[in-house]
MARFI-513514 format. One line per field, with one value per residue (C-alpha): residue in three letters; x, y, z; residue number from 1. Coordinates in pm, whole numbers, plus 50000, padded with zeros to 5 digits. Layout:
N
residu Ala, ...
u X, ...
v Y, ...
w Z, ...
num NUM, ...
This chain:
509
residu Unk, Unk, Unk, Unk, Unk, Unk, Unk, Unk, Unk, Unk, Unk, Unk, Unk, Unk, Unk, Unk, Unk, Unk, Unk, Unk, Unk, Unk, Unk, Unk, Unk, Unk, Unk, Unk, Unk, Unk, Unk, Unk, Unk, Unk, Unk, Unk, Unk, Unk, Unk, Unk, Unk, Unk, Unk, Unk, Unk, Unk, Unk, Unk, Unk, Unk, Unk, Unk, Unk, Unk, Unk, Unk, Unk, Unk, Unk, Unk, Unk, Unk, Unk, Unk, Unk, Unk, Unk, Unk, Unk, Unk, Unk, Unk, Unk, Unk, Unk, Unk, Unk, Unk, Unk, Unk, Unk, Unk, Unk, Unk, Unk, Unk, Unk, Unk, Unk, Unk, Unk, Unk, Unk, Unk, Unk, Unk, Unk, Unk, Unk, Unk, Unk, Unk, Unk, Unk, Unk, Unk, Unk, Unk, Unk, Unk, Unk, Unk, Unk, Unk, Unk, Unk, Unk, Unk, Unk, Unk, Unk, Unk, Unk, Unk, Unk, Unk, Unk, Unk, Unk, Unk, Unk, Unk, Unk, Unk, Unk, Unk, Unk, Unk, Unk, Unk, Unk, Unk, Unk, Unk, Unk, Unk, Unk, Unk, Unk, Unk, Unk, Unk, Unk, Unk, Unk, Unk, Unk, Unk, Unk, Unk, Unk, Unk, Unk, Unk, Unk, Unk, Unk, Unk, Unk, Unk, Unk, Unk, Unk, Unk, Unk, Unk, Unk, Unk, Unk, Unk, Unk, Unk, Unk, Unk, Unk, Unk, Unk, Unk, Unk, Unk, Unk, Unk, Unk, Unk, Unk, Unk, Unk, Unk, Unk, Unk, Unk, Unk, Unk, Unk, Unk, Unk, Unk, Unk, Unk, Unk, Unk, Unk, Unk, Unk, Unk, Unk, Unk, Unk, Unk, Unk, Unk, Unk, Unk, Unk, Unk, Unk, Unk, Unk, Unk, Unk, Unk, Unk, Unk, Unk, Unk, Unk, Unk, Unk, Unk, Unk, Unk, Unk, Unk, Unk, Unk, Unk, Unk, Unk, Unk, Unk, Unk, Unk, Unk, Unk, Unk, Unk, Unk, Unk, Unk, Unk, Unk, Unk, Unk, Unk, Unk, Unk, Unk, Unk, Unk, Unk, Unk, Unk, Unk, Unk, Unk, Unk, Unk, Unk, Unk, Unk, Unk, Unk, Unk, Unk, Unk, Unk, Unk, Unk, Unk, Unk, Unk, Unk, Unk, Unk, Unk, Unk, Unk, Unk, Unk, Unk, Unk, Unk, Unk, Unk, Unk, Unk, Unk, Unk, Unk, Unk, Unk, Unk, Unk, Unk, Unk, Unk, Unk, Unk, Unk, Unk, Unk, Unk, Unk, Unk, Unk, Unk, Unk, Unk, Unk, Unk, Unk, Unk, Unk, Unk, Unk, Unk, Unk, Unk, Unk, Unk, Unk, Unk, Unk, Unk, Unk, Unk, Unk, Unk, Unk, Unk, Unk, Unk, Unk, Unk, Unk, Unk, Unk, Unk, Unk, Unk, Unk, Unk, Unk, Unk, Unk, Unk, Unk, Unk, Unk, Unk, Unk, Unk, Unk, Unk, Unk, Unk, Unk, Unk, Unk, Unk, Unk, Unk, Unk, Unk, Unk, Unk, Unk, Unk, Unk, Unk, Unk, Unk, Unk, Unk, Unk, Unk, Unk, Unk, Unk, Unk, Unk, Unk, Unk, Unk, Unk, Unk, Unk, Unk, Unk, Unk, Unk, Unk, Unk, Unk, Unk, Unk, Unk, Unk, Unk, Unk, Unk, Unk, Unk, Unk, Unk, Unk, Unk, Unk, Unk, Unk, Unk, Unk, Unk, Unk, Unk, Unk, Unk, Unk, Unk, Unk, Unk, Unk, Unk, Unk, Unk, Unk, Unk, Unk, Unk, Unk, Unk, Unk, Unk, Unk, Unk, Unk, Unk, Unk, Unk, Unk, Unk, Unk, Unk, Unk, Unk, Unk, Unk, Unk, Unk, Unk, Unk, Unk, Unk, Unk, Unk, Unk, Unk, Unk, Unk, Unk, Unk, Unk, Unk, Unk, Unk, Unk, Unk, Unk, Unk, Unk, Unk, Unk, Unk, Unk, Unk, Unk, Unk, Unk, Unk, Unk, Unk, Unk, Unk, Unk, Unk, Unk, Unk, Unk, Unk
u 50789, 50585, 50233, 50217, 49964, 50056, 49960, 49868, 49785, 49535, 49848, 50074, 49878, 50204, 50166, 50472, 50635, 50854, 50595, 50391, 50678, 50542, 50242, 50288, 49996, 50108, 50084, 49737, 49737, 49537, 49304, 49120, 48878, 48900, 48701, 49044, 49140, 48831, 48781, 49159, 49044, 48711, 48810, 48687, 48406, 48625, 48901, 48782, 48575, 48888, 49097, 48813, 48752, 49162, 49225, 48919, 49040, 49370, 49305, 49067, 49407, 49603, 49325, 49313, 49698, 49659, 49743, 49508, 49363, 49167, 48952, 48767, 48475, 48380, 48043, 48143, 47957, 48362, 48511, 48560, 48727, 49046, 49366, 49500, 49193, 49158, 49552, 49481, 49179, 49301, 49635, 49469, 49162, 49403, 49687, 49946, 50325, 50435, 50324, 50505, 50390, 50520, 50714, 50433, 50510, 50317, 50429, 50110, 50060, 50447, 50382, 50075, 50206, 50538, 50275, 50130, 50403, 50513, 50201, 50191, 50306, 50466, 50769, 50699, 50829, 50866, 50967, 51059, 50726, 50989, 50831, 51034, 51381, 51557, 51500, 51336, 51656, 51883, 51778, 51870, 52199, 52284, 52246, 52421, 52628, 52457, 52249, 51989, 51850, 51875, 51590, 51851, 52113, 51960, 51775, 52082, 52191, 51882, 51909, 52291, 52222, 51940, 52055, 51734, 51828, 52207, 52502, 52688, 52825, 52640, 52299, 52126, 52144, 52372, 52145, 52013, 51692, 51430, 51236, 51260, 51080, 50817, 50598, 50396, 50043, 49798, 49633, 49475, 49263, 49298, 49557, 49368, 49320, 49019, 49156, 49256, 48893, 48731, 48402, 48254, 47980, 48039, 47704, 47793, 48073, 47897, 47562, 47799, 47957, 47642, 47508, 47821, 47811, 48146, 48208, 48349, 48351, 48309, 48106, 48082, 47928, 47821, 47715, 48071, 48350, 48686, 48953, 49225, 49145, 49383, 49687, 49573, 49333, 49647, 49894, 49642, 49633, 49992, 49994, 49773, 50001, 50302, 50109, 49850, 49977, 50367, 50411, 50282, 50307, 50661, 50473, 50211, 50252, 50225, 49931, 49623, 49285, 48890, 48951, 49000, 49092, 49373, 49516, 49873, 49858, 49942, 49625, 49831, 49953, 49695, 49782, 50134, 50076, 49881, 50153, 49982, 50262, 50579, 50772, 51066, 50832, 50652, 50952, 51170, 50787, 50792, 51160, 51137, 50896, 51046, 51364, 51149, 50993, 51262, 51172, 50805, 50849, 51107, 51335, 51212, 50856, 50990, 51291, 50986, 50780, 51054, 51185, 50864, 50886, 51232, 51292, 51037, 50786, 51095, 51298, 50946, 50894, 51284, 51229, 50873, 51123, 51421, 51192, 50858, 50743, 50852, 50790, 50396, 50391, 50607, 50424, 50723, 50531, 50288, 49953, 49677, 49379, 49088, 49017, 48732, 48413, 48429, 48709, 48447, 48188, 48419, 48157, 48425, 48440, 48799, 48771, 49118, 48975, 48633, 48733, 49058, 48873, 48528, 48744, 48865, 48565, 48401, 48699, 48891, 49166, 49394, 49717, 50041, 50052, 49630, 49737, 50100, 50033, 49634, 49504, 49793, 49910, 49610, 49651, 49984, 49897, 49587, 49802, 49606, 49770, 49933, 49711, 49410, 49581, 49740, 49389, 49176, 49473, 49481, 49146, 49008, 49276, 49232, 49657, 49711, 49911, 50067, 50409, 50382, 50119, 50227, 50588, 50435, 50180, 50336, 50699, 50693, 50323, 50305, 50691, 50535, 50898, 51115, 51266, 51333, 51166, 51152, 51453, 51167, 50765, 50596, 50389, 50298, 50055, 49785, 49992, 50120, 49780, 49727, 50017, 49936, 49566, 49250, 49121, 49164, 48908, 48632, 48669, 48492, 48822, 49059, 49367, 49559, 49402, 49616, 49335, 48995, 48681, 48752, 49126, 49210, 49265, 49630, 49778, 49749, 49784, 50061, 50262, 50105, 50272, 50633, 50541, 50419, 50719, 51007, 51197, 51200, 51215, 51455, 51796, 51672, 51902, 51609, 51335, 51568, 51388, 51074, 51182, 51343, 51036, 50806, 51039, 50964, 50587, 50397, 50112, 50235, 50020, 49698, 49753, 49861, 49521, 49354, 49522, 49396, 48992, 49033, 49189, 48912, 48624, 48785, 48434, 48323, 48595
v 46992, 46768, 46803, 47155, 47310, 47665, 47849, 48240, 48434, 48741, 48980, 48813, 48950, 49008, 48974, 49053, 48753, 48480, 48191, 48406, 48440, 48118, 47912, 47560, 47347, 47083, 47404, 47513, 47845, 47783, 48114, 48033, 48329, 48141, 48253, 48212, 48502, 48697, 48599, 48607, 48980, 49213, 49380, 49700, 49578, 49816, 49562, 49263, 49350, 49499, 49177, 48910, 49197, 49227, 48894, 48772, 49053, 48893, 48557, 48664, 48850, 48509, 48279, 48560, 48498, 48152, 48003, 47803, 47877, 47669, 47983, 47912, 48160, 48180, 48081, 47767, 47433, 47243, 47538, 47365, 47671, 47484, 47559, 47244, 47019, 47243, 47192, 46810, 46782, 46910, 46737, 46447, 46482, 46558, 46424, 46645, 46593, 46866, 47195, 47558, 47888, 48220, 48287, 48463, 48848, 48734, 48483, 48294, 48191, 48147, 47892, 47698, 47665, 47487, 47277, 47176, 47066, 46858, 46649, 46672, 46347, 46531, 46739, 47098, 47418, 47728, 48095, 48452, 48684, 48938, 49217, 49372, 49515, 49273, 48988, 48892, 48866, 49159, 49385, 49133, 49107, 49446, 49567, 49240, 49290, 49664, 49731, 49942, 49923, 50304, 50318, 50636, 50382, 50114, 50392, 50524, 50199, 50092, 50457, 50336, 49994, 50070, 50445, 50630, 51035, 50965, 51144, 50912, 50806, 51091, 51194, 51451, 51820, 51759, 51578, 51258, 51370, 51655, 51594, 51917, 52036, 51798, 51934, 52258, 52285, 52309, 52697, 52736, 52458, 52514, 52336, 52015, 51793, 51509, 51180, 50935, 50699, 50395, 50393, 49983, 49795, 49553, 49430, 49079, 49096, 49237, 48998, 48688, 48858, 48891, 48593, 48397, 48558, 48706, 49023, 49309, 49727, 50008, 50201, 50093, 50240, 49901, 50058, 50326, 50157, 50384, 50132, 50045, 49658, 49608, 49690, 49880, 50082, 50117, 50215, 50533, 50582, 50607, 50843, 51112, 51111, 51188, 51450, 51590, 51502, 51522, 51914, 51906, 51559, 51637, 51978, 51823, 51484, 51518, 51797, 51725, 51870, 51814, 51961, 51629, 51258, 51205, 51531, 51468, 51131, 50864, 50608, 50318, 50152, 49871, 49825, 49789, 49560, 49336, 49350, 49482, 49774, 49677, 49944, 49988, 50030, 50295, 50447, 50517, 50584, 50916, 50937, 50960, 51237, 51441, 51456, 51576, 51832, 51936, 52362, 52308, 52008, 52013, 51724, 51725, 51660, 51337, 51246, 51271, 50996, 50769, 50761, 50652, 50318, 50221, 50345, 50286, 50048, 49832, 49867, 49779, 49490, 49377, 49458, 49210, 48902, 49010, 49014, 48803, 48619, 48748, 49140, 49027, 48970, 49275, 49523, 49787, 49970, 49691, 49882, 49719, 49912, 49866, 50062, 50300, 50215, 50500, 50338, 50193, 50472, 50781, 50927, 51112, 51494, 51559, 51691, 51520, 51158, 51218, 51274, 51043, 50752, 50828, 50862, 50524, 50334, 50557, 50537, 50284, 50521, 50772, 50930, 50800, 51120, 51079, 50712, 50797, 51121, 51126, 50761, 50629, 50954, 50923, 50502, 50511, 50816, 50650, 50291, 50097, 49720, 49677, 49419, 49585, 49866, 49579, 49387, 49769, 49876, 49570, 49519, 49894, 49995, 49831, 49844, 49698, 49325, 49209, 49248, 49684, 49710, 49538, 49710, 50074, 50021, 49789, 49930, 50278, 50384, 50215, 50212, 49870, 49710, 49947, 50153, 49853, 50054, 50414, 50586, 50769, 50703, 50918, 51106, 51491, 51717, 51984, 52178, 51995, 51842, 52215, 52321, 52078, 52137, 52297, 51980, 52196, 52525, 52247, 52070, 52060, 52077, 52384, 52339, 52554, 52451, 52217, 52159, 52248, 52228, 52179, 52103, 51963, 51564, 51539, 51794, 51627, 51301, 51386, 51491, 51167, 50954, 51074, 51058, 50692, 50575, 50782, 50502, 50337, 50674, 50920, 50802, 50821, 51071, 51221, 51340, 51465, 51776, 51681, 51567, 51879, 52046, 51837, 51892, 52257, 52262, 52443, 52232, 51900, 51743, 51950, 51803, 51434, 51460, 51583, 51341, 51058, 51184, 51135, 50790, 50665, 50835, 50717, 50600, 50993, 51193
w 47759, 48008, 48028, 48265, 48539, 48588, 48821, 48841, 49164, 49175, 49180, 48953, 48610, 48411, 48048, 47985, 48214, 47992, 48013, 47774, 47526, 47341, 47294, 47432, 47383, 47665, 47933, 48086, 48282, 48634, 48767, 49085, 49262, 49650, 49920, 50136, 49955, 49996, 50399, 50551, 50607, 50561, 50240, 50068, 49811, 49546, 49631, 49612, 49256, 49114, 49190, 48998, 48725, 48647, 48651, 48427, 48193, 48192, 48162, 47829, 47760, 47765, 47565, 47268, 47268, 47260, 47591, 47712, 48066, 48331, 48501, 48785, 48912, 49285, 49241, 49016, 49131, 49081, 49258, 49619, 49766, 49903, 49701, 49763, 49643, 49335, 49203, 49305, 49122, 48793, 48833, 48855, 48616, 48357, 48410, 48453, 48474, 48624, 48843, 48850, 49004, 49038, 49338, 49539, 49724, 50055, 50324, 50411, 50030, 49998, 50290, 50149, 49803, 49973, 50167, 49870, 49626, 49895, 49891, 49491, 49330, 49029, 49016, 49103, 49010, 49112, 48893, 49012, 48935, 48732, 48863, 49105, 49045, 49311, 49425, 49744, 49983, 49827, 50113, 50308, 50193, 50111, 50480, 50584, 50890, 50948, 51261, 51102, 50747, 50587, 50266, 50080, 50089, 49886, 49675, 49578, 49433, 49293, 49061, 48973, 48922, 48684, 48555, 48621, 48700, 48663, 48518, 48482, 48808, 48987, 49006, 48771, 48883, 49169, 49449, 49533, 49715, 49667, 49975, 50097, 49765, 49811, 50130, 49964, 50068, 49802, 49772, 49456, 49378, 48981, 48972, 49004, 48702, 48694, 48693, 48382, 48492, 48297, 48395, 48346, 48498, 48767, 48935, 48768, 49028, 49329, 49279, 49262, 49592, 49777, 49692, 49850, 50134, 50104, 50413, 50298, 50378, 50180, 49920, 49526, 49180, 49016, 48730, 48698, 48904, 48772, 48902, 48558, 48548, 48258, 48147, 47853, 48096, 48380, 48076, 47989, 48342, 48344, 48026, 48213, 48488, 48309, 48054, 48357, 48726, 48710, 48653, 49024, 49177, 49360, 49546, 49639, 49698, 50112, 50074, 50251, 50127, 50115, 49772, 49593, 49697, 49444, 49384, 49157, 49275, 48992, 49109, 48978, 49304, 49211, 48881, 48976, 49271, 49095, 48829, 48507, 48519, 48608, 48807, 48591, 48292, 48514, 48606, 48299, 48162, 48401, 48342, 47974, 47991, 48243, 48002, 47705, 47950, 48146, 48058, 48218, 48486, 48779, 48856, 49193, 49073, 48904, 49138, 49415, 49218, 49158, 49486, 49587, 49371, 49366, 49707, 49880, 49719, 49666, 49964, 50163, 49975, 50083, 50394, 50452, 50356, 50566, 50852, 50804, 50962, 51330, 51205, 51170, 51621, 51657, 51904, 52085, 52269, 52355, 52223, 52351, 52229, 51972, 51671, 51760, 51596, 51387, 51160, 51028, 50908, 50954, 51207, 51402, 51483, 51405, 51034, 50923, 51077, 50903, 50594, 50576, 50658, 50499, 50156, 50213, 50252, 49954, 49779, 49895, 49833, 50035, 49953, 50174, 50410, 50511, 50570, 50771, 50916, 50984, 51016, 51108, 51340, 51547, 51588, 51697, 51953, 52078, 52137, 51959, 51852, 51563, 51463, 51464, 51262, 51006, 50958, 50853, 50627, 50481, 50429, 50357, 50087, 49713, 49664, 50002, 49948, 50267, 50156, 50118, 50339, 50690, 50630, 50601, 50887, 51154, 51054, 50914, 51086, 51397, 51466, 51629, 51474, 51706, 51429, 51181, 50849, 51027, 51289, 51447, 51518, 51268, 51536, 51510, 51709, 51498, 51394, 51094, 50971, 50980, 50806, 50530, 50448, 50527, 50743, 51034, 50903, 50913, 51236, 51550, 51723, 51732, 51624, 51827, 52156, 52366, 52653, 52734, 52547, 52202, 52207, 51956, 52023, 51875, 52069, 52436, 52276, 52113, 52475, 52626, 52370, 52453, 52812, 52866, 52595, 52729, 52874, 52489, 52317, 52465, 52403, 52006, 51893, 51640, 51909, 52179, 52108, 52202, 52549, 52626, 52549, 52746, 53060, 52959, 52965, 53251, 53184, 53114, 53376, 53257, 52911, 53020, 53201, 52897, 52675, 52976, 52927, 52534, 52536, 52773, 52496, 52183, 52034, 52082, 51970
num 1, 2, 3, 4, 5, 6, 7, 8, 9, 10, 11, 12, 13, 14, 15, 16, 17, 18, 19, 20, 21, 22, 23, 24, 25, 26, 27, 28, 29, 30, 31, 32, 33, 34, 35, 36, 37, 38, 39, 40, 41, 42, 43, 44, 45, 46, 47, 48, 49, 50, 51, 52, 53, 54, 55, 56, 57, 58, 59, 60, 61, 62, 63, 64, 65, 66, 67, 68, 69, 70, 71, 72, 73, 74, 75, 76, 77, 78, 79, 80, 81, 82, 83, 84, 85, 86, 87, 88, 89, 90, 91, 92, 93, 94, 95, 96, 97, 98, 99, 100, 101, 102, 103, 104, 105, 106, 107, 108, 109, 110, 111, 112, 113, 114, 115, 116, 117, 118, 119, 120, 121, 122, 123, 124, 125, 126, 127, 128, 129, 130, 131, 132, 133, 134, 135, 136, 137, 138, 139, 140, 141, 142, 143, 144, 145, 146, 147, 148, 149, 150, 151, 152, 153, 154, 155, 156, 157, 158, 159, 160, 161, 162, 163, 164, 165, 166, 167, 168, 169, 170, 171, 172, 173, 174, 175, 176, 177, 178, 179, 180, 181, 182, 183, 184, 185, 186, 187, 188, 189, 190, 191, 192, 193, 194, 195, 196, 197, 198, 199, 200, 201, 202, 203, 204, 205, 206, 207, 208, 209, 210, 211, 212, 213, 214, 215, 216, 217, 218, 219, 220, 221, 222, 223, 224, 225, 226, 227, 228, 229, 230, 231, 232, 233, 234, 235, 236, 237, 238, 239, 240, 241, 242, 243, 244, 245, 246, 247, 248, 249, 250, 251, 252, 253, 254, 255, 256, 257, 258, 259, 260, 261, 262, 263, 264, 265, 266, 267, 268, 269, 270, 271, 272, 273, 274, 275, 276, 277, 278, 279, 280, 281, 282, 283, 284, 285, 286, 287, 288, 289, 290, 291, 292, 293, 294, 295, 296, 297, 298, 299, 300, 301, 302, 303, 304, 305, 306, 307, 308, 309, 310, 311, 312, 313, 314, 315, 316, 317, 318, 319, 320, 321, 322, 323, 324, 325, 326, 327, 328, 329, 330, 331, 332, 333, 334, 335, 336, 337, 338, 339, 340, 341, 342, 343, 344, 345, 346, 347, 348, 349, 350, 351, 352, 353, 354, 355, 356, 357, 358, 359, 360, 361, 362, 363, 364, 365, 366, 367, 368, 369, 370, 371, 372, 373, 374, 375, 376, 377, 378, 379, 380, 381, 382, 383, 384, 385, 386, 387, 388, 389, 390, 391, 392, 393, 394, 395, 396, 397, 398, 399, 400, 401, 402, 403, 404, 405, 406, 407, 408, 409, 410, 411, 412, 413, 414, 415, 416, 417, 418, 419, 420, 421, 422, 423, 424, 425, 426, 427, 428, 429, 430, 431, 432, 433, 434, 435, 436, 437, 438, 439, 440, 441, 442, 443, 444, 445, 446, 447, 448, 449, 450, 451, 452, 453, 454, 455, 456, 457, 458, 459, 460, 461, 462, 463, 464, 465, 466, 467, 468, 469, 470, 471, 472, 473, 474, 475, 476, 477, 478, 479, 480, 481, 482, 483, 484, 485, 486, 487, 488, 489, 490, 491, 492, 493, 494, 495, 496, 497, 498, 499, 500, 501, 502, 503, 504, 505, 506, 507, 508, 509
């Protein structure tokens, strides 16, 4: 084999990926920590630490293997902070033949690393990441010719095409989905379990940080940071969540609480997107277990979980290359607005806000139904642009990777893509944050009141939303309801006006 630079991204820590299968002593293994990727967005401190702790532990993880691997720190004197320069520079210091990287999941590096190969003056080379199930253009293809993309199709296939819950040709116990099973609100508290945690130092991490200036949000332990930064700390993680979580993951997976931050949730969206689990692995994992344990765990508690990754973690991921990069500008209903400054410190009165967001710069955590249906509710009902949405989801949440997070907020949040990842905005008034949780027994704001002192924010912005967007909206088969009921309303101008007062006050809701 020709004298080889490899290189490996921040997210592409795969140990289990065929260039590891054998030692070759004419291949070096390339780890960069770039500002570019510290500065393209102001990221949670618990992100960015996670990232340059996982993939030091992995590169340590490839040397005690016996590749060898070039590993350059941020605050290195040769580190010159331009990807380009620093994949010249070694080429050329020691004399490589050739170049090959991983095929990487977002479309700006995807871009550069093309850029750069073309100005290399060896042969270059790129690999699929063999992470995902499919490859990047089989949504693409598989809804070829169809005017709308529909996520249970492709799940469906993705649990034949890889039997996981089948019998055979059809699926285990009769139905495809448990959804309906999935929406309980959590009552007795315990129930809970404490999460699978690894407790490590990292003010090595956070000095270097500082001290280079790098800009990010958020709260961190230095001396106890709990984020799996390995993939022997991510596979225990995994092992509690099959033994501990499962039994009540499917329940309680859209429950909303100030009980606890995780709840049944698995916490190994990071370890996954950064590729230390691979999602097969993870799912037959939960699969496995659920079989062994079918007289104390319900198939919808696992069927709930797996849809999640093979539906939709995958069939997001398919979606971001079917559409990128046009789905990044898309804005439907031309949102114009800015985040209210409270994004930032969670110093809002609504109890749901306050504590959805302040978790997320403590934790820099929150479950998929605070992010869809409380954070993201309230964004898409206030209008403000996508892009100011995409930038604080991206930055504030340590699993967020362009590729699962711009599809879930700009598509499935923001409905900003016109019904591309959703058939419907994902919009609700109180009355299901209160159904789901005891935000609502905390808050400034009553629930139940629509306008006056007190009413609650959602419910007048909630009526304005399907006002100003009727024209778009109300030939969508899905919410004719709502339309019908707004023509009904005695005091639809009372609460248009109310709705009016709280968009121009955002900052002191």
């Amino acid at each position: 084999m020709p004298k080889t630079l490899r290189l490996i991204l921040g997210d592409q820590l795969n140990a289990q990926h065929s260039w590891f299968d054998e030692k070759d002593s004419s291949v070096t293994y390339l780890m960069l920590e770039l500002m570019q990727e510290t500065d393209y967005v102001a990221h949670h401190i618990q992100k960015v630490v996670a990232f340059f702790l996982s993939m030091r532990n992995f590169a340590q993880h490839l040397k005690t293997q016996g590749h060898t691997v070039n590993y350059v720190k941020l605050d290195q004197e040769d580190n010159s902070q331009d990807l380009e320069k620093m994949i010249q520079g070694k080429v050329k210091e020691h004399h490589f033949e050739q170049f090959e990287y991983q095929l990487p999941d977002e479309y700006r590096l995807d871009t550069q690393l093309k850029s750069i190969c073309k100005n290399l003056s060896i042969p270059c080379r790129s690999v699929d990441s063999e992470h995902f199930l499919t490859e990047r253009e089989y949504v693409k293809d598989f809804f070829h010719g169809k005017k709308t993309y529909l996520m249970e199709s492709f799940y469906r296939q993705m649990r034949k095409d890889f039997t996981i819950l089948m019998d055979g040709k059809e699926p285990l116990h009769g139905k495809w989905n448990f959804d309906h099973e999935n929406r309980a609100a959590l009552k007795d508290k315990r129930l809970l379990r404490k999460p699978k945690t690894h407790p490590k130092p990292v003010s090595d991490v956070v000095k270097m940080l500082t001290e280079a200036n790098v800009k990010t949000i958020g709260k961190i332990d230095e001396e106890e940071f709990t984020w799996p930064c390995s993939r022997e700390e991510s596979l225990e993680v995994l092992d509690h969540f099959c033994t501990q979580l499962l039994v009540h993951f499917g329940d309680y997976q859209d429950a909303l609480t100030t009980w606890d931050p995780f709840l049944f949730h698995s916490r190994l969206s990071f370890a996954m997107n950064t590729k230390m689990l691979s999602p097969l692995e993870v799912v037959q994992k939960v699969e496995a277990y659920w079989k062994e344990h079918q007289d104390t765990i319900a198939i919808s508690q696992a069927e709930g979980f797996i849809r999640q990754i093979i539906g939709w973690r995958e069939y997001m991921r398919g979606i971001y290359w079917a559409k990128m990069p046009e789905f990044a500008e898309l804005n439907f209903f031309n949102h114009q607005r800015k985040l209210p400054d409270w994004f930032w410190t969670g110093d809002t009165k609504m109890k749901c806000l306050s504590h959805s967001i302040g978790q997320s710069l403590d934790l820099a955590y929150a479950h998929h139904i605070q992010r869809l249906m409380v954070i993201g509710n309230f964004a898409l009902l206030a209008g403000i642009h996508p892009d100011e949405v995409d930038q604080w989801y991206l930055g504030v949440y340590i699993d967020a990777i362009e590729w699962v997070e711009i599809t879930n907020t700009r598509g499935m949040s923001q409905f900003a893509d016109g019904g591309i990842v959703g058939t419907k905005p994902y919009v609700s008034s109180a009355n299901y944050i209160h159904k789901m949780g005891n935000y609502c027994s905390h808050c400034a704001y009553s629930s139940s009141k629509k306008v006056g002192e007190g009413a609650c924010p959602f419910n007048s912005l909630y009526w304005h939303f399907y006002n100003r967007n009727r024209e778009k909206l109300e030939n969508n088969p899905r919410i004719g309801m709502a339309y019908r009921t707004l023509d009904k309303l005695k005091n639809k101008e009372e609460l248009i006006n109310q709705a009016e007062e709280y968009l121009k006050n955002l900052n002191a809701l």
